[in-house]
Backbone bond lengths (Angstrom), bond angles and torsions (degrees), N, CA, C in turn:
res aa  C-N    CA-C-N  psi(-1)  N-CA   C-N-CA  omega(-1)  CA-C   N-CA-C  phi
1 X - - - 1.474 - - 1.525 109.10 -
2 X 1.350 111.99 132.01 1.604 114.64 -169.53 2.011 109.09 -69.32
3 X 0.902 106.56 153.87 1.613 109.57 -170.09 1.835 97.46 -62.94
4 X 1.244 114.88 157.33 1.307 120.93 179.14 1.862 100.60 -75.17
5 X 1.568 108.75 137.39 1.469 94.43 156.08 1.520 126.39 -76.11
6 X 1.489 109.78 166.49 1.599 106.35 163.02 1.354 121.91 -77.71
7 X 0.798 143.38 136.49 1.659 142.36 163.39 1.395 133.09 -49.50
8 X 1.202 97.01 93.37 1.547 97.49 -178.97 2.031 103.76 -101.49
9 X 1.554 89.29 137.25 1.412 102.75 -171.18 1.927 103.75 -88.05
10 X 1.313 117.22 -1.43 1.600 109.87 164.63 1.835 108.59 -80.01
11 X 1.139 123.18 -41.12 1.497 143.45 157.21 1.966 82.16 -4.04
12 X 1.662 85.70 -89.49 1.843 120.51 -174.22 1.525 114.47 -46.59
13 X 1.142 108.52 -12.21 1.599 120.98 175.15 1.173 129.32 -94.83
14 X 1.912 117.53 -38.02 1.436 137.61 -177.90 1.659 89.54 -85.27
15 X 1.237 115.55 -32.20 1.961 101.88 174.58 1.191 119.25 -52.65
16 X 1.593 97.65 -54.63 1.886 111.84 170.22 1.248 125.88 -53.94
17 X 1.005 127.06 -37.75 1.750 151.75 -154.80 1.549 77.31 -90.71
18 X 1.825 137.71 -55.73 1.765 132.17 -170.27 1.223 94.86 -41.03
19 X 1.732 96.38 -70.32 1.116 108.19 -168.18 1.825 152.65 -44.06
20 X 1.362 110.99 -30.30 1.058 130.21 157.36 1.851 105.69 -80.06
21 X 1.007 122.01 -26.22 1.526 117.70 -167.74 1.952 82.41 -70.41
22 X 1.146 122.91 -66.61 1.230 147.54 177.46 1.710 103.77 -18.16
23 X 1.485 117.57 -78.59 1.312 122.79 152.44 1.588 130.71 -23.38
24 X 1.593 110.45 -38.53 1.181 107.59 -178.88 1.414 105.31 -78.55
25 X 1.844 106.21 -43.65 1.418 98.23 -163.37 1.430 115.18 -65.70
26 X 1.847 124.10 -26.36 0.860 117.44 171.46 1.893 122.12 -93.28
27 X 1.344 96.30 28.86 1.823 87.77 166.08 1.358 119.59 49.05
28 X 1.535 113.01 47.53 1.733 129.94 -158.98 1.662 92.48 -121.31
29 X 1.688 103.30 81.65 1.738 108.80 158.17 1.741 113.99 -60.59
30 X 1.350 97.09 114.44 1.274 113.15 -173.89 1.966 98.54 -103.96
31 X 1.494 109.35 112.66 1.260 94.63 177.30 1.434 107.91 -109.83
32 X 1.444 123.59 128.21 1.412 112.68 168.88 1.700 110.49 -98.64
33 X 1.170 95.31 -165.32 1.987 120.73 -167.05 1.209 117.98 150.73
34 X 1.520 90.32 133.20 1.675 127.95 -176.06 1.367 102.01 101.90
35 X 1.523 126.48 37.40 1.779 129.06 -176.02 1.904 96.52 -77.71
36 X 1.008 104.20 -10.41 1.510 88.42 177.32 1.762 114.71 -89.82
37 X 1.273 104.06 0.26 1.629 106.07 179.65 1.798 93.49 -87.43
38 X 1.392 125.68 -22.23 1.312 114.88 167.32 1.939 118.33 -50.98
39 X 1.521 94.49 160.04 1.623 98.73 -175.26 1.121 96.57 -73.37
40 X 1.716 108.39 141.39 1.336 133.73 -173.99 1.984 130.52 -100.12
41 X 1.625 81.27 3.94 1.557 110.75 -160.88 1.988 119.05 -125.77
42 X 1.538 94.24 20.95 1.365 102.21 -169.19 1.806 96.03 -101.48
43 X 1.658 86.10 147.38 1.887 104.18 -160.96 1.674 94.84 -85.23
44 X 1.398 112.45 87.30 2.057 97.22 165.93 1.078 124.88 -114.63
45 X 1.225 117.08 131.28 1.603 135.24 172.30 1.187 104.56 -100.45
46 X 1.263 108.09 116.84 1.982 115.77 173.12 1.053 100.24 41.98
47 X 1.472 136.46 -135.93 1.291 155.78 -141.46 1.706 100.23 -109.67
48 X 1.300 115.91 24.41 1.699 102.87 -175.44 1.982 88.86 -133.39
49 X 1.358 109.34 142.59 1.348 122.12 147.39 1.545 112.85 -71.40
50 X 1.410 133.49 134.97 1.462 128.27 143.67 1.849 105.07 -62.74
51 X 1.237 117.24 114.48 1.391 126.56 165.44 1.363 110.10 -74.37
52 X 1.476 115.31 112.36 1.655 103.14 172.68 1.568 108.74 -136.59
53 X 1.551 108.05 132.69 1.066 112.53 -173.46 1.713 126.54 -54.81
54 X 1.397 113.74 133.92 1.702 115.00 -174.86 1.489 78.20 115.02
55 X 1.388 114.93 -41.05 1.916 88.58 -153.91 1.542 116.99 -104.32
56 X 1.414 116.54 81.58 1.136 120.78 -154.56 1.596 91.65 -119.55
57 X 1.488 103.65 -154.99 1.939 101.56 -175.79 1.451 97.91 -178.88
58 X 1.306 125.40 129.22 1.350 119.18 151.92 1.336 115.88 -96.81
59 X 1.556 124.15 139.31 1.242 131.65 -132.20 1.913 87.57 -143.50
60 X 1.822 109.67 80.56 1.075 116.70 -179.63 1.505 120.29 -85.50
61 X 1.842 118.60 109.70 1.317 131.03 -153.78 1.109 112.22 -100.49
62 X 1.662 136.39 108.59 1.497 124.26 170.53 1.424 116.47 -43.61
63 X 1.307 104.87 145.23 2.187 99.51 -172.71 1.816 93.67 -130.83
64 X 1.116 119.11 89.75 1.406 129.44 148.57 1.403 125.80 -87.12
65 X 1.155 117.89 -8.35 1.477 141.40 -159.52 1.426 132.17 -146.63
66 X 1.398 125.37 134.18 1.747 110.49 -177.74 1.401 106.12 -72.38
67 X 0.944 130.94 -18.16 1.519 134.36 169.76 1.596 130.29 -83.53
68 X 1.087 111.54 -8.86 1.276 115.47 -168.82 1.676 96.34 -66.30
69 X 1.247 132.03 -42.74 1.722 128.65 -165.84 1.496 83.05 -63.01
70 X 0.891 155.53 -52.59 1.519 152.21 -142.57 1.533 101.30 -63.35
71 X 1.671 118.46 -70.21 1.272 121.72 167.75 1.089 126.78 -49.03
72 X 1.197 121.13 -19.47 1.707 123.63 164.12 0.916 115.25 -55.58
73 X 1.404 114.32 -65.55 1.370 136.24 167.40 1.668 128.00 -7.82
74 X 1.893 81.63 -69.97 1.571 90.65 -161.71 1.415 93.87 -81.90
75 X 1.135 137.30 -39.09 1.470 128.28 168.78 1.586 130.79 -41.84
76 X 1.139 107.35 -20.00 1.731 126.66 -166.98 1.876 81.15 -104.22
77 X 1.751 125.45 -49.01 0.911 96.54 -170.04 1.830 115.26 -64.59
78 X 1.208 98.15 -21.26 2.112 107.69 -141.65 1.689 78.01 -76.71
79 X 1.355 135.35 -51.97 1.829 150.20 -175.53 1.558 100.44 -44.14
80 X 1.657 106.27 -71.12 1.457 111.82 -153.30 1.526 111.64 -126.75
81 X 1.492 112.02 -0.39 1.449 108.49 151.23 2.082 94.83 87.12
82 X 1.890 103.17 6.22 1.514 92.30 -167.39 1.692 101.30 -87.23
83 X 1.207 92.53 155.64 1.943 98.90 159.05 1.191 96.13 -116.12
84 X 1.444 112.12 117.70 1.613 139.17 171.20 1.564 109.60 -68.94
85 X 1.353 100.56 128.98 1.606 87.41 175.78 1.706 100.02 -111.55
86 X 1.264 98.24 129.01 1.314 117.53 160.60 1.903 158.21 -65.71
87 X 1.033 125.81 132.55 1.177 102.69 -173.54 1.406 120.97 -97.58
88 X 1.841 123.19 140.81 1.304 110.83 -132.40 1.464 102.11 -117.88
89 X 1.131 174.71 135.21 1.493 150.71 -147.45 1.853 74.97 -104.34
90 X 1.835 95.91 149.14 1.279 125.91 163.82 1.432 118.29 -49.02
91 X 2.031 107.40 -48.20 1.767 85.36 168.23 1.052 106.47 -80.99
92 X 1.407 152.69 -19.67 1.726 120.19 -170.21 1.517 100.57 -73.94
93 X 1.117 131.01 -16.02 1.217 136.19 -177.33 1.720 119.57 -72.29
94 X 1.382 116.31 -27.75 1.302 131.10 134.31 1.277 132.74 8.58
95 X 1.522 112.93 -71.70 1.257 160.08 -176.20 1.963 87.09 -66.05
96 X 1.626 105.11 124.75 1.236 96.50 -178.75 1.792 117.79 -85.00
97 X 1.398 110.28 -21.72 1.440 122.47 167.32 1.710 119.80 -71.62
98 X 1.423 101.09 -11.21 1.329 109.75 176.29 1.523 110.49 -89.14
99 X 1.166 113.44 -45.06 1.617 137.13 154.30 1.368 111.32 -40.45
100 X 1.234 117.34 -62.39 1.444 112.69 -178.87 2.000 109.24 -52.04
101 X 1.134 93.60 -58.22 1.288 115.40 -157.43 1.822 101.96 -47.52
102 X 1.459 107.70 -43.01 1.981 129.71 158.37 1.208 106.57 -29.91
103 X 1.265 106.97 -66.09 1.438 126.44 -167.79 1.776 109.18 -52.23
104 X 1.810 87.54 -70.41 1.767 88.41 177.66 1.470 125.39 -62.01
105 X 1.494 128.59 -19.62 1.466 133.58 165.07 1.773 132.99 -106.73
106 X 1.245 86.77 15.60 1.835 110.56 153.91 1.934 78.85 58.36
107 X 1.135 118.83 66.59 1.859 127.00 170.73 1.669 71.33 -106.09
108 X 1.167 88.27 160.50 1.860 130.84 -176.53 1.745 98.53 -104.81
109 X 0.741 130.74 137.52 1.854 153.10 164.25 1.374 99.76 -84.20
110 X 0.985 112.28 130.89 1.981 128.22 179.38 1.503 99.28 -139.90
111 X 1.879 94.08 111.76 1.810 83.67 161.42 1.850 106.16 -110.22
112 X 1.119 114.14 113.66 1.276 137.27 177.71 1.370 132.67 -33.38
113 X 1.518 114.85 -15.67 1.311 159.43 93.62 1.470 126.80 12.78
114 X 1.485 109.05 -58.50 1.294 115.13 -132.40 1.770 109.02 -177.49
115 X 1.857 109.15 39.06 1.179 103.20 -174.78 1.388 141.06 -65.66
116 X 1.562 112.33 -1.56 1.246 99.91 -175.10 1.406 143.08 -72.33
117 X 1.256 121.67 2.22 1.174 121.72 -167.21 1.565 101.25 -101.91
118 X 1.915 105.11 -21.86 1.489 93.37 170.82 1.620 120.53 -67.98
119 X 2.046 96.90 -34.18 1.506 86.31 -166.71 1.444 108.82 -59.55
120 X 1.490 128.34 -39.11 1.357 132.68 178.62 1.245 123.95 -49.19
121 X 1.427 121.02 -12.71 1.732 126.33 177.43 1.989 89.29 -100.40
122 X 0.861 134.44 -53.26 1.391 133.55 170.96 1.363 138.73 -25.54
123 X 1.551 88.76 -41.27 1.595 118.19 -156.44 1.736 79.80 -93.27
124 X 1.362 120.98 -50.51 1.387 116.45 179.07 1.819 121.61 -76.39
125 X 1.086 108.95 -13.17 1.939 107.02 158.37 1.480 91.36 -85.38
126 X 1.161 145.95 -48.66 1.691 106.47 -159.72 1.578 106.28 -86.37
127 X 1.203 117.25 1.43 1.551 117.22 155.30 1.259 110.65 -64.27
128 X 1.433 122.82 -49.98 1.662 138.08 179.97 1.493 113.27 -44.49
129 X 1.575 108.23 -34.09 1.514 104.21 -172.71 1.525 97.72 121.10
130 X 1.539 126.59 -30.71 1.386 124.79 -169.72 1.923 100.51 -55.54
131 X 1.546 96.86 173.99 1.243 96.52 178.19 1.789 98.12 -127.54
132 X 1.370 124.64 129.25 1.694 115.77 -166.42 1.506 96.61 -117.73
133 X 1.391 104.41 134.96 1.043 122.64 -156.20 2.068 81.05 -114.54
134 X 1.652 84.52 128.00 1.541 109.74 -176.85 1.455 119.04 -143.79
135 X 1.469 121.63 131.33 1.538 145.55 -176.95 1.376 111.70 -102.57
136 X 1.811 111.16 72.62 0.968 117.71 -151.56 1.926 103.48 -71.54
137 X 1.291 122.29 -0.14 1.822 116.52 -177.16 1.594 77.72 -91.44
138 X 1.400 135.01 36.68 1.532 98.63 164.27 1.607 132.64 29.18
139 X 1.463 113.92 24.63 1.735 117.13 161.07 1.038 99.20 174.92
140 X 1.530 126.15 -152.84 1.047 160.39 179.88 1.036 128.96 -105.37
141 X 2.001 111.65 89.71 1.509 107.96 -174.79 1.164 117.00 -61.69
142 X 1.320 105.18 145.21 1.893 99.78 169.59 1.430 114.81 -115.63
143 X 1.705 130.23 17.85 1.177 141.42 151.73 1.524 103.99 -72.37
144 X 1.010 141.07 -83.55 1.557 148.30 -179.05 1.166 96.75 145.10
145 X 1.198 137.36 27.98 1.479 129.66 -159.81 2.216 98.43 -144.68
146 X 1.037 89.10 144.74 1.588 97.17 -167.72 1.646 97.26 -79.12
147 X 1.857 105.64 94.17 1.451 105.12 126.64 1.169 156.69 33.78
148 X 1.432 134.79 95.86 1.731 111.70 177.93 1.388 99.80 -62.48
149 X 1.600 99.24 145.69 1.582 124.89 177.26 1.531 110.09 -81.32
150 X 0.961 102.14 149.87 1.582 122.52 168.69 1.501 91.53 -88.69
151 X 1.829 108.98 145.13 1.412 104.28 -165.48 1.739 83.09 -95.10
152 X 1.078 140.70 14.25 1.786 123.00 -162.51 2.112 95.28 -81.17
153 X 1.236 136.90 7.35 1.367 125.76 158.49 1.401 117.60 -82.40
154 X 1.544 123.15 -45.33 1.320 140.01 135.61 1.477 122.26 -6.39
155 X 1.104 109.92 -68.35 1.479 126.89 -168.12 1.581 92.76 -77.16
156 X 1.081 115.55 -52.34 1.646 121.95 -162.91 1.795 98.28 -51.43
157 X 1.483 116.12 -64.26 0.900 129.24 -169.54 1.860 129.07 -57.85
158 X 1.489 99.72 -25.19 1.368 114.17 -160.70 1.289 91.98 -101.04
159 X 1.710 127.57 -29.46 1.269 128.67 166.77 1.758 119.01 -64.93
160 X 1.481 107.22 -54.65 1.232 114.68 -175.94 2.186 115.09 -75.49
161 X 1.232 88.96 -2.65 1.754 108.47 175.85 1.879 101.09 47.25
162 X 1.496 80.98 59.66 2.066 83.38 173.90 1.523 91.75 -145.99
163 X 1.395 118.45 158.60 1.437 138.40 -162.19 1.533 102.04 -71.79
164 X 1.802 125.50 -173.04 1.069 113.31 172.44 1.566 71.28 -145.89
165 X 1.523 110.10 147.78 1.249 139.73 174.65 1.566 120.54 -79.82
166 X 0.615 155.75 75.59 2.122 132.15 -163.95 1.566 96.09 -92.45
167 X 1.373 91.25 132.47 1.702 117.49 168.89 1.416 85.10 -115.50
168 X 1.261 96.04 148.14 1.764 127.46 153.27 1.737 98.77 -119.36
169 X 1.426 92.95 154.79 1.727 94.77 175.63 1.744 82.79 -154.96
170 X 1.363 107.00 142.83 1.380 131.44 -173.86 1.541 89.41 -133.85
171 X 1.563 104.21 149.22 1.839 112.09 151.36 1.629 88.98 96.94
172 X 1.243 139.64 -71.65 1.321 142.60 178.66 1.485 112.87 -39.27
173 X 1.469 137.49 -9.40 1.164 139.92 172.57 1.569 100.12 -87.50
174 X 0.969 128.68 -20.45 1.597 136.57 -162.12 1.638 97.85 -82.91
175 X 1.508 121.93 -18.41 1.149 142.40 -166.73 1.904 102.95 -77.93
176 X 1.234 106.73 -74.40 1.313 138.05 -154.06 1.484 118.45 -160.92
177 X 1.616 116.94 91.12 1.415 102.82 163.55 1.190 98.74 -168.45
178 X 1.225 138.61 -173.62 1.445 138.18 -118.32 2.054 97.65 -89.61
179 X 1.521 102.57 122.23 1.022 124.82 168.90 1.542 102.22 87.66
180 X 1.257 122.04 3.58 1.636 124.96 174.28 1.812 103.34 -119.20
181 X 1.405 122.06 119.75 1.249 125.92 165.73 1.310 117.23 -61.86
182 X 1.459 108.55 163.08 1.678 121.69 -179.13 1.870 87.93 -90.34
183 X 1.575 93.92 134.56 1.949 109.75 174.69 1.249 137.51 -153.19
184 X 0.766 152.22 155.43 1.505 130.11 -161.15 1.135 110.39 -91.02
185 X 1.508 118.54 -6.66 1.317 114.13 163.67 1.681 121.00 -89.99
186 X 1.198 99.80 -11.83 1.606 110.04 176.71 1.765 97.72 -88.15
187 X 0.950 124.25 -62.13 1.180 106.54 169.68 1.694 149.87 -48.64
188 X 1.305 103.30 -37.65 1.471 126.29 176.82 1.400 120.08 -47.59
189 X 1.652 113.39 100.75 1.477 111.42 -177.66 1.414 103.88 58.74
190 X 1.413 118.33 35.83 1.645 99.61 179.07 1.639 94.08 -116.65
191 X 1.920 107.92 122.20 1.580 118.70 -145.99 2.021 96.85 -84.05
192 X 0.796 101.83 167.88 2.345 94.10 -167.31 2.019 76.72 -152.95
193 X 1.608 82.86 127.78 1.814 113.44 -170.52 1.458 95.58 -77.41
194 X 1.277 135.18 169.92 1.510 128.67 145.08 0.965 96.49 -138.52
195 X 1.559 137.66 155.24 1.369 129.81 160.04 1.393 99.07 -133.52
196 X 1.050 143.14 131.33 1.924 139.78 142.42 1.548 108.73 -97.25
197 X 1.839 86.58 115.92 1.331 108.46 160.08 1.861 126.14 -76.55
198 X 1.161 94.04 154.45 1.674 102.21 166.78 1.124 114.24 -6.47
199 X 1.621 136.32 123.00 1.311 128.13 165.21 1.588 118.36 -78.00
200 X 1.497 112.39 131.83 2.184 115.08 -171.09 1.335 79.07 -111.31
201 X 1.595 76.95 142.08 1.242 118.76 -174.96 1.989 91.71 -105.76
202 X 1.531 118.78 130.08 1.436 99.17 172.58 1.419 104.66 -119.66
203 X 0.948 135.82 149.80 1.495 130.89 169.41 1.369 130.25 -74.70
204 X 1.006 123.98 155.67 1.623 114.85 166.20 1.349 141.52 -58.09
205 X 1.113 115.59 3.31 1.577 132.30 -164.21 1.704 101.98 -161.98
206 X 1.751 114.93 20.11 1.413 130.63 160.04 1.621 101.65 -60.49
207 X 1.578 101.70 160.56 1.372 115.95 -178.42 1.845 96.02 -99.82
208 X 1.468 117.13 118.73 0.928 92.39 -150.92 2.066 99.05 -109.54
209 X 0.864 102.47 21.24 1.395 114.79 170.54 1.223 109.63 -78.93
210 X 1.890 110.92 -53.58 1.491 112.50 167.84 1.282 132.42 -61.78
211 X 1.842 102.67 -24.01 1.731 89.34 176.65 1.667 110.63 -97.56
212 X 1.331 109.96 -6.73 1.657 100.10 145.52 1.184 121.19 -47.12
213 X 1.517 122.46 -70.62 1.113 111.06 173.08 1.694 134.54 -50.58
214 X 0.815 102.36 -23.55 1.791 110.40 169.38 1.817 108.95 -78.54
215 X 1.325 108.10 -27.52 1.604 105.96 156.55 1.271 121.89 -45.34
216 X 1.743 103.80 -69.29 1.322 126.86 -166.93 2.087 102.74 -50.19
217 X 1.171 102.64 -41.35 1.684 111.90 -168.08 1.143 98.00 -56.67
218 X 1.540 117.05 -62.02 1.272 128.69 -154.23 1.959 110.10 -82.16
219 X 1.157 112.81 -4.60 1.791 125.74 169.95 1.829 101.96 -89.48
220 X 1.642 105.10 -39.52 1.642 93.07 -174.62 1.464 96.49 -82.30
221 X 1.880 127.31 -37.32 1.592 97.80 -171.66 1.561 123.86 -70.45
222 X 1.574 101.84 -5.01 1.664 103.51 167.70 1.291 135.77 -80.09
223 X 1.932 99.63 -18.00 1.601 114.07 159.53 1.784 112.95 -92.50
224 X 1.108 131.07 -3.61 1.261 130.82 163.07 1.857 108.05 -84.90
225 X 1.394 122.82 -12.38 1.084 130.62 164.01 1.327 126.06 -61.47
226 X 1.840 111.52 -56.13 0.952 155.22 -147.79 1.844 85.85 -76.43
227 X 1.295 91.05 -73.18 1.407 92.41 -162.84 2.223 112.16 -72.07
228 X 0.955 101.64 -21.99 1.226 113.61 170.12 2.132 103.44 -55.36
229 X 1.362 116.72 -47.69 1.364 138.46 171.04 1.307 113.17 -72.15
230 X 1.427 136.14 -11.34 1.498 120.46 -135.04 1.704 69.94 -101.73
231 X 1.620 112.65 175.03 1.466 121.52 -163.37 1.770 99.59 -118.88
232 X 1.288 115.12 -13.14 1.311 118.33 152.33 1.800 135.72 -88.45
233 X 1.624 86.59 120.18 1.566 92.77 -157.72 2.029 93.47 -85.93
234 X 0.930 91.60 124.36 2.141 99.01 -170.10 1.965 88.45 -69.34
235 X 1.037 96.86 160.20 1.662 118.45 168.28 1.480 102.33 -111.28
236 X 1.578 101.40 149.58 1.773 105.01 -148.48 1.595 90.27 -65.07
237 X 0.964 129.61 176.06 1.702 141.42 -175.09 1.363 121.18 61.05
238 X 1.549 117.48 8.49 1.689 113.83 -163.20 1.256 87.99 -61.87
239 X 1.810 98.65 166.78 1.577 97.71 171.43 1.294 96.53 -99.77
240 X 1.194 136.01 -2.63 1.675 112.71 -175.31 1.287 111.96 -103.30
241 X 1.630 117.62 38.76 1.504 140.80 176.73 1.565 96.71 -113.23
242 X 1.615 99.58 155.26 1.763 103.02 -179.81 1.967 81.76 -107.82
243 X 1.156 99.55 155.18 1.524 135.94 -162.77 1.491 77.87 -39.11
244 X 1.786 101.06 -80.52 1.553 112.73 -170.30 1.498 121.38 -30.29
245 X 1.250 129.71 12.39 1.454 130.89 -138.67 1.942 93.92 -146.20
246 X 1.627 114.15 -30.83 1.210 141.98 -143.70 0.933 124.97 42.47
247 X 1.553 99.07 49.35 1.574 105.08 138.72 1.566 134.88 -73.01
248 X 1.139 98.74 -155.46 1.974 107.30 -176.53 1.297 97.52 -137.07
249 X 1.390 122.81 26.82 1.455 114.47 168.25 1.465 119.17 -46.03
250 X 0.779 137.64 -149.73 1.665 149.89 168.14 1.707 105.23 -122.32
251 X 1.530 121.10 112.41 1.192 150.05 145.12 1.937 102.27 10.76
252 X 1.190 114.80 144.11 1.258 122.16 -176.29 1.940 94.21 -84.47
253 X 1.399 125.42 -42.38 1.227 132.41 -172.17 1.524 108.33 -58.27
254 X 0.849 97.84 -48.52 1.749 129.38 174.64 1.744 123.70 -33.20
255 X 1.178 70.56 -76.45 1.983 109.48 161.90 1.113 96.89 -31.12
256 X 2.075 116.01 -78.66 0.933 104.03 -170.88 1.551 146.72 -49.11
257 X 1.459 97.96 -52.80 1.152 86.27 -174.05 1.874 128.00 -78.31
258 X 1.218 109.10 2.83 1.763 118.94 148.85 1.656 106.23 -58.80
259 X 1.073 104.89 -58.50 1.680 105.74 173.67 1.326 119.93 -35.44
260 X 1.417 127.92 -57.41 1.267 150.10 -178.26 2.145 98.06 -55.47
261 X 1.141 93.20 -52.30 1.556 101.17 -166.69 1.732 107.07 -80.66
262 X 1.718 115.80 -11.56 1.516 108.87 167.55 1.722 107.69 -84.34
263 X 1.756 107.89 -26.79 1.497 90.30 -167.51 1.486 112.12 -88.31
264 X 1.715 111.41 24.19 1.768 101.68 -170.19 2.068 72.94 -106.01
265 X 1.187 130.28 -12.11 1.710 125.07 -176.02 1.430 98.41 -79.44
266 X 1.279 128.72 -30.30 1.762 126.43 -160.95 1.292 74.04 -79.67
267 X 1.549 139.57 -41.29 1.483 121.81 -158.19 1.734 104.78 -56.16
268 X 1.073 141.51 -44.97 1.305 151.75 128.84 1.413 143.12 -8.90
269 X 1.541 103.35 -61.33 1.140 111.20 170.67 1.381 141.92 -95.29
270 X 1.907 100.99 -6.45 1.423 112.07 177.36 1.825 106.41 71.60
């Protein structure tokens, strides 16, 4: 097994720096709302966060889209200057440039399988001060509609006694996501919503099924926001509309049971 790299935070910077270059070149109005529910008390000098321990955040991201972590991202970076570390599935991790890339931006390895050893490296960055950036439906809805949650943001948070953030991101599925390719026509001027809701606070001795569910509420009323705001008016049947919306998404019943049949493959694939 190749030696772990050290982490270098320019690595985590030239990603960001693509990434926004990326946005410009493709003319991608990114509108956010609710930036004032972000922390109001973070130490920045130029281009660096002060990391201080206790003050960390899990930063729970609706995932309709392969792109949606990206806009999180750069928004959390452009606000608070953070690099989110992420959690990475074991097979994309595979991939030795994907590996590297773990290594140099302190992302967490998740085998899907077999999470505990990620939640236990997790639970100890948001003690650190890091902020971990988590996709709490575990995949890629293909309703457009937020998912039952996996309670492991919950747990993370109420253990490590730091807040959890909720982003919704709308429009970035229109990009790239399951059964639609990345194109320059899918991309081009095509505008991606953000909203951050209220930051929950959970306790240590919270019921934590219920404040999943108070996750889950508070991720769909920020994508019922989103799209209520978004500046593209859909034509009845789009597919990148959820049914309820009249779209042609794919069925919540539906969903499921594909759902059921990806998490017996993670048993496999880590």
């Amino acid at each position: 097994m190749p030696a772990k790299r050290n982490p270098n935070k320019f690595v985590y910077r030239g990603i960001v720096f693509t990434g926004l270059a990326a946005r410009s070149l493709f003319r991608i109005p990114v509108i956010p709302s609710g930036l004032e529910n972000l922390p109001a008390d973070e130490e920045i000098r130029g281009l660096n966060r002060t990391r201080v321990p206790g003050k960390g955040a899990v930063v729970a991201i609706t995932h309709f889209g392969y792109l949606d972590f990206a806009f999180a991202e750069l928004l959390m970076w452009r606000k608070l200057k953070v690099h989110m570390r992420f959690l990475v599935t074991k097979k994309a991790a595979k991939k030795k440039f994907v590996k590297a890339v773990c290594d140099w931006c302190e992302h967490v390895v998740v085998d899907r399988a077999d999470g505990a050893a990620a939640y236990r490296e997790s639970v100890e960055k948001l003690r650190a001060g890091h902020y971990l950036a988590v996709l709490p439906e575990a995949g890629v809805s293909r309703s457009f509609t937020v998912r039952q949650l996996k309670t492991g943001a919950v747990r993370m948070a109420a253990e490590a006694g730091v807040p959890i953030i909720p982003v919704s991101i709308w429009g970035a599925h229109r990009m790239k996501t399951r059964a639609h390719g990345l194109s320059l026509k899918s991309v081009w001027k095509t505008p991606v919503r953000v909203h951050v809701s209220e930051m929950i606070r959970v306790d240590a001795d919270a019921d934590v099924v219920k404040e999943t569910r108070r996750l889950q509420d508070e991720l769909q009323a920020g994508i019922d926001h989103c799209i209520d705001t978004y500046p593209v008016t859909a034509e009845p049947g789009a597919w990148w509309m959820p049914r309820s919306r009249g779209g042609s998404a794919m069925g919540v019943e539906e969903q499921q049971v594909l759902d059921a049949a990806d998490r017996e493959k993670y048993k496999i694939t880590g």
